[in-house]
Every structure is written in C-alpha cells, then in structure tokens.
mmCIF file as Biopython writes it, N, C-alpha, C and O atoms, coordinates in Angstrom:
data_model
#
loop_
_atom_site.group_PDB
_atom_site.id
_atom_site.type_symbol
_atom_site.label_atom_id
_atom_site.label_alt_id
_atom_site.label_comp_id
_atom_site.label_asym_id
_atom_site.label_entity_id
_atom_site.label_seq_id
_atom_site.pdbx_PDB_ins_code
_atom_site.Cartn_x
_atom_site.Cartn_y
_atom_site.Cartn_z
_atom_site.occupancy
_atom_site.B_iso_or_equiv
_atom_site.auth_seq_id
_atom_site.auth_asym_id
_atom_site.pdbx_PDB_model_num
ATOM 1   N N  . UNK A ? 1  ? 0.845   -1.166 0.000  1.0 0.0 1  A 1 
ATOM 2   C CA . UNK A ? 1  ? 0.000   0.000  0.000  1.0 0.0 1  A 1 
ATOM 3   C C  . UNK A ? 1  ? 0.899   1.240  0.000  1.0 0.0 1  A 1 
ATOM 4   O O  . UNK A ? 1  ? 1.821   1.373  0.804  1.0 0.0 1  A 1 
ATOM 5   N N  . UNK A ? 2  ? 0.530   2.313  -1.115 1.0 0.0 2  A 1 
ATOM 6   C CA . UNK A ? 2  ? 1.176   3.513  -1.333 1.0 0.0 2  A 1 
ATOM 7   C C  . UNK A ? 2  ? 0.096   4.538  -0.632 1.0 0.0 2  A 1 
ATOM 8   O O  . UNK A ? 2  ? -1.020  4.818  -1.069 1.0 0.0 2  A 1 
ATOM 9   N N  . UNK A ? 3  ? 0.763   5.059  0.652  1.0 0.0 3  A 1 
ATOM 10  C CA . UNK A ? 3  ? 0.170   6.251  1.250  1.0 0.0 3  A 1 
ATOM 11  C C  . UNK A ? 3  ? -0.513  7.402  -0.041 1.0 0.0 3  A 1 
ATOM 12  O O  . UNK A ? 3  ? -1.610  7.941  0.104  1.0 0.0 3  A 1 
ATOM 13  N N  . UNK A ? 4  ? 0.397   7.625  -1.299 1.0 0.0 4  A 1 
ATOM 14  C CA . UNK A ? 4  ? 0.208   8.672  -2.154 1.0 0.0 4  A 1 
ATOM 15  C C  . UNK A ? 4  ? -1.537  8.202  -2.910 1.0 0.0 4  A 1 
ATOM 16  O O  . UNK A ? 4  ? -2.365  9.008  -3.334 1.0 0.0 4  A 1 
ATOM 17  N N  . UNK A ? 5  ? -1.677  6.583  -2.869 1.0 0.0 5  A 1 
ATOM 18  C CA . UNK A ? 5  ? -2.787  6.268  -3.078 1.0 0.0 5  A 1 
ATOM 19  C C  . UNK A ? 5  ? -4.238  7.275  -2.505 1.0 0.0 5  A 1 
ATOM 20  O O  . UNK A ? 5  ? -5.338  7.486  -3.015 1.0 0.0 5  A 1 
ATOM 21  N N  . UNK A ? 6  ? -3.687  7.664  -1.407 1.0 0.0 6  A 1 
ATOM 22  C CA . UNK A ? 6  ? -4.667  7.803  -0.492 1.0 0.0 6  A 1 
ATOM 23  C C  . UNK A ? 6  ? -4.691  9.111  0.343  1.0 0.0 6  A 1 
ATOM 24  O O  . UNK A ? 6  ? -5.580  9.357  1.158  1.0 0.0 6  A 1 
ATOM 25  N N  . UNK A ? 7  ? -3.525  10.024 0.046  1.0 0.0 7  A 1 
ATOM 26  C CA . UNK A ? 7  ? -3.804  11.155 0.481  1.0 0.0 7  A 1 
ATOM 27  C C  . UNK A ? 7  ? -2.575  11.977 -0.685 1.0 0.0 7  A 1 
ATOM 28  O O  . UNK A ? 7  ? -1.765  11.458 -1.453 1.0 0.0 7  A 1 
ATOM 29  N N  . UNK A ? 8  ? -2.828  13.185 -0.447 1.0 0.0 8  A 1 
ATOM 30  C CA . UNK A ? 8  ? -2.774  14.614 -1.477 1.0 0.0 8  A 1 
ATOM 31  C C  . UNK A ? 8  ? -2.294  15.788 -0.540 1.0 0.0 8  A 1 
ATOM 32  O O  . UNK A ? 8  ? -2.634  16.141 0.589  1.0 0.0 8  A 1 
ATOM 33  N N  . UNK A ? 9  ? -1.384  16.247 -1.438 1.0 0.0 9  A 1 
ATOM 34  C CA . UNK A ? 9  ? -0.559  17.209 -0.748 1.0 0.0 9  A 1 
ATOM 35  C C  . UNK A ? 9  ? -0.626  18.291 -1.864 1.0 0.0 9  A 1 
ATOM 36  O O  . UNK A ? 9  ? 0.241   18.140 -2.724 1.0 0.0 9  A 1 
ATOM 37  N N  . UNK A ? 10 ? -1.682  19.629 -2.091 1.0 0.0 10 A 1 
ATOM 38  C CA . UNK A ? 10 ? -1.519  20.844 -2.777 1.0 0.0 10 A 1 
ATOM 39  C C  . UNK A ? 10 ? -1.966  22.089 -2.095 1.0 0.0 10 A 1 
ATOM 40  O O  . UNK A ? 10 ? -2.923  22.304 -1.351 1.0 0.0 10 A 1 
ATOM 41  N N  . UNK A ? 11 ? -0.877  22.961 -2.615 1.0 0.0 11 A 1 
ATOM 42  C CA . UNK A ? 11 ? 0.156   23.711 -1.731 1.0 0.0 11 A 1 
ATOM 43  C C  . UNK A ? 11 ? -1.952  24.778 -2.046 1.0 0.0 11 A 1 
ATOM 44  O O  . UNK A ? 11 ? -2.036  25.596 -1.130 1.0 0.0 11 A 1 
ATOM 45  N N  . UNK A ? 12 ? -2.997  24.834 -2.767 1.0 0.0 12 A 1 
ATOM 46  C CA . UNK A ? 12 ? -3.923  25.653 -2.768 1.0 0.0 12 A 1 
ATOM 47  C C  . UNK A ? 12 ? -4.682  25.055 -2.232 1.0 0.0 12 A 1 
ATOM 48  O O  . UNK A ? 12 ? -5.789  25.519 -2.506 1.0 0.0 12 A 1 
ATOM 49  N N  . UNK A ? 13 ? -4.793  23.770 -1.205 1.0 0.0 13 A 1 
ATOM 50  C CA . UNK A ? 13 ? -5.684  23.132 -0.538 1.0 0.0 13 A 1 
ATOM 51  C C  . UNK A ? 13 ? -5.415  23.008 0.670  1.0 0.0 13 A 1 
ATOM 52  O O  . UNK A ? 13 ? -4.650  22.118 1.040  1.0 0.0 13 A 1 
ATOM 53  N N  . UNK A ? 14 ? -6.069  23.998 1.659  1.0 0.0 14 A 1 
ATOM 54  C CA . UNK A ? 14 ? -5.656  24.016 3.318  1.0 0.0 14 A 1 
ATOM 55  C C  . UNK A ? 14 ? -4.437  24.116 3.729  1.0 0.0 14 A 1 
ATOM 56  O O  . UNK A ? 14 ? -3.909  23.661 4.743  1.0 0.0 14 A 1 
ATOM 57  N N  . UNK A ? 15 ? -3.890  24.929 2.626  1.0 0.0 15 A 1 
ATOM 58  C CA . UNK A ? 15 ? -2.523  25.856 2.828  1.0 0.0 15 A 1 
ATOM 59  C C  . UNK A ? 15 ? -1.354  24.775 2.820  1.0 0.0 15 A 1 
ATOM 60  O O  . UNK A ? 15 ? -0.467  24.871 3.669  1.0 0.0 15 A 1 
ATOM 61  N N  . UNK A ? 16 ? -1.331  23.626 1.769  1.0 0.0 16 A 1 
ATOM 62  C CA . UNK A ? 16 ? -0.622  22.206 1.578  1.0 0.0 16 A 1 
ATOM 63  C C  . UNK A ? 16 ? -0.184  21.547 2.297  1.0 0.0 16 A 1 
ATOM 64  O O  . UNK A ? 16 ? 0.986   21.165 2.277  1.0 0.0 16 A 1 
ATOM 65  N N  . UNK A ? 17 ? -1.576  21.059 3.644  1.0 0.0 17 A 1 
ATOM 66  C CA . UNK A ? 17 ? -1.633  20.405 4.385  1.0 0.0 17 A 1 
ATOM 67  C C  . UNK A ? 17 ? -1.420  19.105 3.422  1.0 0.0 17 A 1 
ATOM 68  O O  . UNK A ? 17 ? -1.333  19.293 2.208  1.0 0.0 17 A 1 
ATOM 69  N N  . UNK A ? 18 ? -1.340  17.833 3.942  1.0 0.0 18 A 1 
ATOM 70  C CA . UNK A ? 18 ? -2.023  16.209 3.921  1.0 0.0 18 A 1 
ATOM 71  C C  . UNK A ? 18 ? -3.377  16.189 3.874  1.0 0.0 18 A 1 
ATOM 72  O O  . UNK A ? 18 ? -3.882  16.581 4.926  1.0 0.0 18 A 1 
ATOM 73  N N  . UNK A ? 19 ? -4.273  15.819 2.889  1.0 0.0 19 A 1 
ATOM 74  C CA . UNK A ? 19 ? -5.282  15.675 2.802  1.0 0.0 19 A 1 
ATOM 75  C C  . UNK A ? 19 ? -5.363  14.443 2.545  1.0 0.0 19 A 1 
ATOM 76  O O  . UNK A ? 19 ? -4.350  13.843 2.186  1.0 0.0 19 A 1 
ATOM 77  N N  . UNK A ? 20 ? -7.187  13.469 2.734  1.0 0.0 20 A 1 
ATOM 78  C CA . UNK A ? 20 ? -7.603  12.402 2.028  1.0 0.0 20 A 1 
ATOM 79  C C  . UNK A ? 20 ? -7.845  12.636 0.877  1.0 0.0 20 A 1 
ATOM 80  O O  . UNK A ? 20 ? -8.848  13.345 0.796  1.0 0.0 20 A 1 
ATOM 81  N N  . UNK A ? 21 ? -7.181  12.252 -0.599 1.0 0.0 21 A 1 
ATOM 82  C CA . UNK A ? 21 ? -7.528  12.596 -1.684 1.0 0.0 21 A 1 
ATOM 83  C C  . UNK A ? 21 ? -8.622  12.372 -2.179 1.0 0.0 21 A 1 
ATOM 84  O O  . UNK A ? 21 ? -9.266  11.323 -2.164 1.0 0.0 21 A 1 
ATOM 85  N N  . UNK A ? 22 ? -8.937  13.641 -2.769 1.0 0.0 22 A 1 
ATOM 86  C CA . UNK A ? 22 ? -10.358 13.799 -3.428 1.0 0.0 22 A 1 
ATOM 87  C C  . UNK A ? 22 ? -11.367 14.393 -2.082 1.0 0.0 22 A 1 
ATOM 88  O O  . UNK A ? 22 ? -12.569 14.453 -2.343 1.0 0.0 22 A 1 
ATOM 89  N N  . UNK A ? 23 ? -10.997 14.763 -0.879 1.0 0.0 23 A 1 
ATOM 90  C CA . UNK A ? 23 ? -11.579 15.646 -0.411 1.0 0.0 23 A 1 
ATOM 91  C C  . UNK A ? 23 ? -10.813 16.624 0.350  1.0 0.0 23 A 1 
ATOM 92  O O  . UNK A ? 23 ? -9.685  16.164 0.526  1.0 0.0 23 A 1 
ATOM 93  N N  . UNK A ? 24 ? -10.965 17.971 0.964  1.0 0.0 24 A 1 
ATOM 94  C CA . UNK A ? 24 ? -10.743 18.637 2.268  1.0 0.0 24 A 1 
ATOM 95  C C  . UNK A ? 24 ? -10.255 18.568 3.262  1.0 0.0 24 A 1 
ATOM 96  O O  . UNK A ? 24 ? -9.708  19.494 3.861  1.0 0.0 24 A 1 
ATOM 97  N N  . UNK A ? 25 ? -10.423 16.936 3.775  1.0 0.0 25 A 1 
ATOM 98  C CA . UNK A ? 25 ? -10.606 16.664 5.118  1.0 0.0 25 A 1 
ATOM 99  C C  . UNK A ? 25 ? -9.208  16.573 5.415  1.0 0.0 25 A 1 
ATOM 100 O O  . UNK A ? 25 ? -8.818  15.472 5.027  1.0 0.0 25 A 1 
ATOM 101 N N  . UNK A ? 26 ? -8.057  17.394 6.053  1.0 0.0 26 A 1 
ATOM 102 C CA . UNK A ? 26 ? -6.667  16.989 6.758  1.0 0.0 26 A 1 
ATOM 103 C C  . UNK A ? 26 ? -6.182  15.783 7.420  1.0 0.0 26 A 1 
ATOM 104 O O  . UNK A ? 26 ? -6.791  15.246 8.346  1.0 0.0 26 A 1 
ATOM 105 N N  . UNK A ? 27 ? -5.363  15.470 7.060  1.0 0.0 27 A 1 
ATOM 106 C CA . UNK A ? 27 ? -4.726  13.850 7.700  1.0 0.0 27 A 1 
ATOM 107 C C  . UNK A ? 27 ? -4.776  14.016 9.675  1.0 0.0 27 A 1 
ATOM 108 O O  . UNK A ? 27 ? -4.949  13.195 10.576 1.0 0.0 27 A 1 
ATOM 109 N N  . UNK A ? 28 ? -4.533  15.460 9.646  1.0 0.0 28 A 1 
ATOM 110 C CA . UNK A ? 28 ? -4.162  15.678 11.029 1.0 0.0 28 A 1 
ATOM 111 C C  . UNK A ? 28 ? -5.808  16.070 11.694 1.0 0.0 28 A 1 
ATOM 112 O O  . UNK A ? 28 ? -5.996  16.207 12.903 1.0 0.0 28 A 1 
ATOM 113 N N  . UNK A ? 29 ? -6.819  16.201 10.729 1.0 0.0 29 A 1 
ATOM 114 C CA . UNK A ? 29 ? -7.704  16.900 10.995 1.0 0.0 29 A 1 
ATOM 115 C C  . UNK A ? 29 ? -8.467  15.477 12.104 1.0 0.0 29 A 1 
ATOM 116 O O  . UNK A ? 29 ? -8.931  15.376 13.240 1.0 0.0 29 A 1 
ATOM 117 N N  . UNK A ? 30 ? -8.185  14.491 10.783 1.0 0.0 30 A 1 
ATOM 118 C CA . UNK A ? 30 ? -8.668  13.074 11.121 1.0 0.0 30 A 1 
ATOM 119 C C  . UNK A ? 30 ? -8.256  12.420 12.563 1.0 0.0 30 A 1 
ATOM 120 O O  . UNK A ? 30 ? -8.972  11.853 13.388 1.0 0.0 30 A 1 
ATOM 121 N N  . UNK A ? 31 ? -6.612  12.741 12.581 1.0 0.0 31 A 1 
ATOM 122 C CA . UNK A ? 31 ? -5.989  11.983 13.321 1.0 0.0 31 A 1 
ATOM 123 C C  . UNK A ? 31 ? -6.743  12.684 14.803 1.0 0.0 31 A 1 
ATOM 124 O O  . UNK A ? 31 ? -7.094  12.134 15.847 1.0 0.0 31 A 1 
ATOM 125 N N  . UNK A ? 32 ? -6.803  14.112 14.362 1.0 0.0 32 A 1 
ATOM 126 C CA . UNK A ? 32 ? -7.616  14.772 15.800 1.0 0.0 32 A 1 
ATOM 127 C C  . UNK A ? 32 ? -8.597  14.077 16.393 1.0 0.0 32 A 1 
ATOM 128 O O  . UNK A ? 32 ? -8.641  13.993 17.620 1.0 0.0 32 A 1 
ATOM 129 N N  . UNK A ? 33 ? -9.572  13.450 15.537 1.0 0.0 33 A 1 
ATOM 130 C CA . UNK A ? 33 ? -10.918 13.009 15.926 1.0 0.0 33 A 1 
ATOM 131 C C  . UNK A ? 33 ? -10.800 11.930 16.225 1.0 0.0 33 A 1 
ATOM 132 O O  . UNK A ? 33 ? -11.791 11.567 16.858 1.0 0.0 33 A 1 
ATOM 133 N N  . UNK A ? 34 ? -9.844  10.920 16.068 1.0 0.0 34 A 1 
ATOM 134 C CA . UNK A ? 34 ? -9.717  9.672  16.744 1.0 0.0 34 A 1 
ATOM 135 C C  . UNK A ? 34 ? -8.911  9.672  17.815 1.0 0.0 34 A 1 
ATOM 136 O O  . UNK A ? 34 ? -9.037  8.720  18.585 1.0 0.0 34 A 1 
ATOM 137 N N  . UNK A ? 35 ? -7.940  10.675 18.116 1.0 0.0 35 A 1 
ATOM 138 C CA . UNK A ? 35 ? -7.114  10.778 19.119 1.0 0.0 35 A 1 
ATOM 139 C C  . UNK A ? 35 ? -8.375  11.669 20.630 1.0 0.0 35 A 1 
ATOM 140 O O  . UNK A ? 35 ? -8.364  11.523 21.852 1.0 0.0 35 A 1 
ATOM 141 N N  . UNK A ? 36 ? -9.271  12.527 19.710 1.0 0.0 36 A 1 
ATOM 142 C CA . UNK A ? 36 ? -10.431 12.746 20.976 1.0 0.0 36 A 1 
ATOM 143 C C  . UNK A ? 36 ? -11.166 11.541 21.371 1.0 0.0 36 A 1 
ATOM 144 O O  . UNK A ? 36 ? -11.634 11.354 22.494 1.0 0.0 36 A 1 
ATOM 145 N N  . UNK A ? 37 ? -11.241 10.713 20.351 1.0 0.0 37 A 1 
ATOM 146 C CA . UNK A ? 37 ? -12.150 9.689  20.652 1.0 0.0 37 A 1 
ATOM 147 C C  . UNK A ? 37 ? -13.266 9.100  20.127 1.0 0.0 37 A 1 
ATOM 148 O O  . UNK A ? 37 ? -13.918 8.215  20.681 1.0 0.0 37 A 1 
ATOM 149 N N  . UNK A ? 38 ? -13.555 9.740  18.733 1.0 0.0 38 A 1 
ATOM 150 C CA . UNK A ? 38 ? -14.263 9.675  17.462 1.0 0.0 38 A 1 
ATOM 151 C C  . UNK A ? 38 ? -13.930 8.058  17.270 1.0 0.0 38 A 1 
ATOM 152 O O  . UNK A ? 38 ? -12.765 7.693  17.116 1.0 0.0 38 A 1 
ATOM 153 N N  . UNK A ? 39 ? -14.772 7.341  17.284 1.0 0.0 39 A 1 
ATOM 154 C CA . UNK A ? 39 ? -14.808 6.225  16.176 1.0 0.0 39 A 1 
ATOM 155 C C  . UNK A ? 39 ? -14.684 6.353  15.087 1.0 0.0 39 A 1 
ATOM 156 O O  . UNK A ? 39 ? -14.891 7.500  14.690 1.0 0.0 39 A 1 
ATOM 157 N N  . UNK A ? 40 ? -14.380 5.535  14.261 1.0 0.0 40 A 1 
ATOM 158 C CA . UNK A ? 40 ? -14.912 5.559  12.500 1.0 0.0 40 A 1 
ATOM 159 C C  . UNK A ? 40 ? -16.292 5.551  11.938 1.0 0.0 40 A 1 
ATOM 160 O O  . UNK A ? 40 ? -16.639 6.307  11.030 1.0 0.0 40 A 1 
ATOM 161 N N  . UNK A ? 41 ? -17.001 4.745  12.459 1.0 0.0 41 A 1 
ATOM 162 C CA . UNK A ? 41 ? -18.675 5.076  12.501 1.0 0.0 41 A 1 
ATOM 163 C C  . UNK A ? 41 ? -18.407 6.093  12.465 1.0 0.0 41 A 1 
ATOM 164 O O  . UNK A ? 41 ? -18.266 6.645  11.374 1.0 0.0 41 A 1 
ATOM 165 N N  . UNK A ? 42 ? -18.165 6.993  14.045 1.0 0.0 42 A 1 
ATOM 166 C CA . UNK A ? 42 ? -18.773 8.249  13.899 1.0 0.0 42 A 1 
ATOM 167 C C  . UNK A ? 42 ? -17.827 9.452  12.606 1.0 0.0 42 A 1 
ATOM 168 O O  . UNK A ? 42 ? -18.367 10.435 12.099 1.0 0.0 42 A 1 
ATOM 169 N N  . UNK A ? 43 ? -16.768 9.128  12.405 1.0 0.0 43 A 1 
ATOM 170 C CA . UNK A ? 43 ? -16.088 10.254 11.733 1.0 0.0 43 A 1 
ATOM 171 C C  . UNK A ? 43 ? -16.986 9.995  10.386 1.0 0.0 43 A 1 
ATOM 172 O O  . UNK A ? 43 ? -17.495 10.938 9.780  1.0 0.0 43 A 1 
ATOM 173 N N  . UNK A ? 44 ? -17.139 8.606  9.965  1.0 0.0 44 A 1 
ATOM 174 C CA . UNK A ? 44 ? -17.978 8.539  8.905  1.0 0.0 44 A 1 
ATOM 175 C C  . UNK A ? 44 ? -19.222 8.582  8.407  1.0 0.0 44 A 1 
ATOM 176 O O  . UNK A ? 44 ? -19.662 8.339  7.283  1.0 0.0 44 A 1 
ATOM 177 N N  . UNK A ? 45 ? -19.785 8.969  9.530  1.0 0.0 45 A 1 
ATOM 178 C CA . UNK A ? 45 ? -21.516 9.581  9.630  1.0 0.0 45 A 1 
ATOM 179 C C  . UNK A ? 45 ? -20.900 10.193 9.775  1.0 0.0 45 A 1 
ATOM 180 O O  . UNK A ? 45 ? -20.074 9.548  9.129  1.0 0.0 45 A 1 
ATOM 181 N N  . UNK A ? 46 ? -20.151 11.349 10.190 1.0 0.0 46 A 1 
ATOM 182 C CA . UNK A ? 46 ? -20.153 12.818 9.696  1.0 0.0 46 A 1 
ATOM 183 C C  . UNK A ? 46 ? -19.431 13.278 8.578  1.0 0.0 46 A 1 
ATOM 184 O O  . UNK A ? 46 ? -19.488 14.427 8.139  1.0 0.0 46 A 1 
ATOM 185 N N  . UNK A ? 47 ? -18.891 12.548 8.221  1.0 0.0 47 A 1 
ATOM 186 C CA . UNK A ? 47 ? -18.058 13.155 6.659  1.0 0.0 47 A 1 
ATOM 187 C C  . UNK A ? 47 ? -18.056 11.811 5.908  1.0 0.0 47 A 1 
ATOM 188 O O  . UNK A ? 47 ? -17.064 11.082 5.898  1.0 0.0 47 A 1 
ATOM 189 N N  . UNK A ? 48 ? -19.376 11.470 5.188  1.0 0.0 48 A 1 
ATOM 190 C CA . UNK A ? 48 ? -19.390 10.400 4.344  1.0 0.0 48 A 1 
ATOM 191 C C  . UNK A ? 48 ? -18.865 10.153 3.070  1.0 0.0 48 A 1 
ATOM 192 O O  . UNK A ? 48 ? -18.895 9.035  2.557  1.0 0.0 48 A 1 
ATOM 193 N N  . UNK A ? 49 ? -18.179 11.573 2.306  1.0 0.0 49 A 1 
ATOM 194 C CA . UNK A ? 49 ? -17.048 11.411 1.147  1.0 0.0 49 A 1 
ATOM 195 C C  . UNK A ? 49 ? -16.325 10.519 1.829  1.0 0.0 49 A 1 
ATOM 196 O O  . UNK A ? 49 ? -16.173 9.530  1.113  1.0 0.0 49 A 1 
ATOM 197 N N  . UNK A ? 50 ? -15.643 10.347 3.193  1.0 0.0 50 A 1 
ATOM 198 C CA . UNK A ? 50 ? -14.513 9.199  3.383  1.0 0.0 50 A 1 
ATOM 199 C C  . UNK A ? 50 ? -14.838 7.365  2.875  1.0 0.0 50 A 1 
ATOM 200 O O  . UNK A ? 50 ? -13.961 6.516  3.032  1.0 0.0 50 A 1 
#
C-alpha cells in the first residue's frame, strides 16, 4: 500500500496540508478526531465522502 494512493498534498488546498484525496478533510484533521475519541462510525456519519 502507497500512502500517495490515499492522500494529497496541494500547496492551494488548506494551505498544503495532507489531505484524504479527493476531499478537504486533513490527515491531522482526522488523526484529531480519533485521538479525541471519534470512532470511525462516527467520523464517517459525519463526513461520508470518506
């Protein structure tokens, strides 16, 4: 598995954070919500592009 598969790095998208490619959502944004305590259920009922 190639990480580049799966996330996107442009320098006009959230100031060329790590993104999940093909959406918005920050690698770190993610990592936030499971490190609070977000399940995947829940991150994915709330942002169902993932």
């Amino acid at each position: 598995m190639n990480y580049l598969d799966y996330i996107s790095i442009d320098p006009n998208i959230r100031f060329g954070r790590p993104c999940i490619k093909g959406t918005r959502i920050s690698v770190s944004d993610l990592l936030g919500w499971m490190a609070s305590g977000m399940n995947m259920e829940e991150i994915l009922a709330d942002f169902p592009e993932l």
